[in-house]
Structure formats: C-alpha cells, structure tokens
C-alpha positions as CSV (number, residue, x, y, z in Angstrom):
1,X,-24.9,-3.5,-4.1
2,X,-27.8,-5.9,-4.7
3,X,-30.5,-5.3,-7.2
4,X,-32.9,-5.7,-4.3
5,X,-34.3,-9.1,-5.3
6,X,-32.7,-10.6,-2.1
7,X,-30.2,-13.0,-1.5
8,X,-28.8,-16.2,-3.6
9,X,-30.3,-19.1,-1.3
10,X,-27.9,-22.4,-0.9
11,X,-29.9,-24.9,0.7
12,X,-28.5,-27.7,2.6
13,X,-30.3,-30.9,3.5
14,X,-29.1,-34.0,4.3
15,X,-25.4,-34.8,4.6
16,X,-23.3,-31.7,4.3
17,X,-19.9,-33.7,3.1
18,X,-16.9,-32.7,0.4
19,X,-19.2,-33.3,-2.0
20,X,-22.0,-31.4,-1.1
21,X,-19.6,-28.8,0.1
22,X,-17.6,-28.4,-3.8
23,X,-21.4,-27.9,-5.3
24,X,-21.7,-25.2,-2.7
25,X,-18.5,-23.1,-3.2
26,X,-19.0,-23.6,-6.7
27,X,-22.2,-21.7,-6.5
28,X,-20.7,-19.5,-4.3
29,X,-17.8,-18.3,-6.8
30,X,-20.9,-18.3,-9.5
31,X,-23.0,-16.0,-7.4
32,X,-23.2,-12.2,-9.1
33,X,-20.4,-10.4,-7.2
34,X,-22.5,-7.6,-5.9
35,X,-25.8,-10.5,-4.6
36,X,-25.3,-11.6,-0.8
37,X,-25.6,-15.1,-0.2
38,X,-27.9,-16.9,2.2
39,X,-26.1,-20.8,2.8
40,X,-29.7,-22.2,4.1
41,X,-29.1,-25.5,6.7
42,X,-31.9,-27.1,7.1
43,X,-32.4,-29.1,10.3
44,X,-31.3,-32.3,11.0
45,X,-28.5,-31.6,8.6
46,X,-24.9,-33.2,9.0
47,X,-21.7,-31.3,8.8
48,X,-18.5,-33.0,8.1
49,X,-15.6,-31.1,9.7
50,X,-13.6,-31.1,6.0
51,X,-16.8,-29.7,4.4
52,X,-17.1,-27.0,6.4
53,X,-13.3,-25.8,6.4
54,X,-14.1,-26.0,2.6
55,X,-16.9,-23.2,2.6
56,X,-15.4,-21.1,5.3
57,X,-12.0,-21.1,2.7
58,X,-14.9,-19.9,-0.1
59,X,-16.6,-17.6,2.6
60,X,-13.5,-15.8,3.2
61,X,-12.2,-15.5,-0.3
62,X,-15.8,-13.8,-1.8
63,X,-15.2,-10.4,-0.3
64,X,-17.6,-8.6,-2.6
65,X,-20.6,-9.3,-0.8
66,X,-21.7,-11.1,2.3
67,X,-22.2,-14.5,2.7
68,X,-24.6,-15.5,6.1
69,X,-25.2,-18.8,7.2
70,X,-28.3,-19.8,8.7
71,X,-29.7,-23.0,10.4
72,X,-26.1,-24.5,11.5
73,X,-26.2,-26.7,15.2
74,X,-23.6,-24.9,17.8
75,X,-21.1,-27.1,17.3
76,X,-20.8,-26.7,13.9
77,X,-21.2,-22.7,13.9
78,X,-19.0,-22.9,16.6
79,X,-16.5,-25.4,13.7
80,X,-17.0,-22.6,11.8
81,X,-15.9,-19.8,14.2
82,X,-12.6,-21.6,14.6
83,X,-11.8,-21.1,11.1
84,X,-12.4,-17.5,11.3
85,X,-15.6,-17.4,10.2
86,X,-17.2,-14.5,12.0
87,X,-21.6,-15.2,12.2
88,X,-23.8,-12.8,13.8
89,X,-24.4,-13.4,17.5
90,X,-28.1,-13.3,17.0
91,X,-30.0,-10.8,15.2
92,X,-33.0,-11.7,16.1
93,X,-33.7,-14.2,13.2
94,X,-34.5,-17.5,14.1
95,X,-32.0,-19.7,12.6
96,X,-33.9,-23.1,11.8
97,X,-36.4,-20.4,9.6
C-alpha cells in the first residue's frame, strides 16, 4: 500500500465550486496510486451541488486506494451519499479536525 508517510491532504477553504473542484480531481488523478487521500473541508466551507458530483465521479473512478473526506456539513455528506459515495458513519474522528 502506502509508504507509511500518511495520506495526500486536499484542503478545501472557502468556496468549493467547479473550479475548485477541477483543481481537486486533478490532484486526485495525480496522487501515487498506492497513497490514500485525505479531501480536508475546512469549516465554513461552501459546496456547490455540481462541484461535488464532480469529485464523487473522481472518488469513484480512483480504485487503487482510498479517498476519505473529512470536515463536510450534513447536507453536503449527505449530497455526497446520493451519488454513491459511501463515508464512514463515524469512526470516532472528529470531522471539523
């Protein structure tokens, strides 16, 4: 798997719009194949519904290593779930860390 150095951190601040979103799923399809990625969402962050069916498309396609998402509202986790994005229930990590 990894080499043990952790996971590729995306952060997102701010406005999370198509934009934003084509820098991120171009750094996902950059990531090493074997490295788990950490998409970071920091608080007070804004999701755009297009944006995020943009990254779970990306999510979905990188089936080498996990991708977790951390810091997302309800609403948007919950965007994310529709689109068949399946995110831990809650493993005990707070999400706005």
């Amino acid at each position: 798997m990894s080499d043990g150095s952790g996971p590729v951190t995306i952060r997102v601040d701010g406005r999370l719009d198509i934009w934003a979103a084509g820098r991120i799923v171009e750094r996902l399809r950059n990531a090493p194949a074997d490295s788990e990625v950490l998409i970071d969402v920091g608080p007070g962050a804004q999701c755009e519904v297009v944006a995020l069916s943009y990254i779970a498309e990306a999510m979905e396609r990188r089936l080498t290593a996990p991708v977790r998402v951390r810091g997302l509202s309800g609403h948007d986790a919950r965007i994310l779930a529709y689109l068949g994005v399946e995110l831990p229930s809650s493993d005990g990590e707070d999400p706005s860390d």
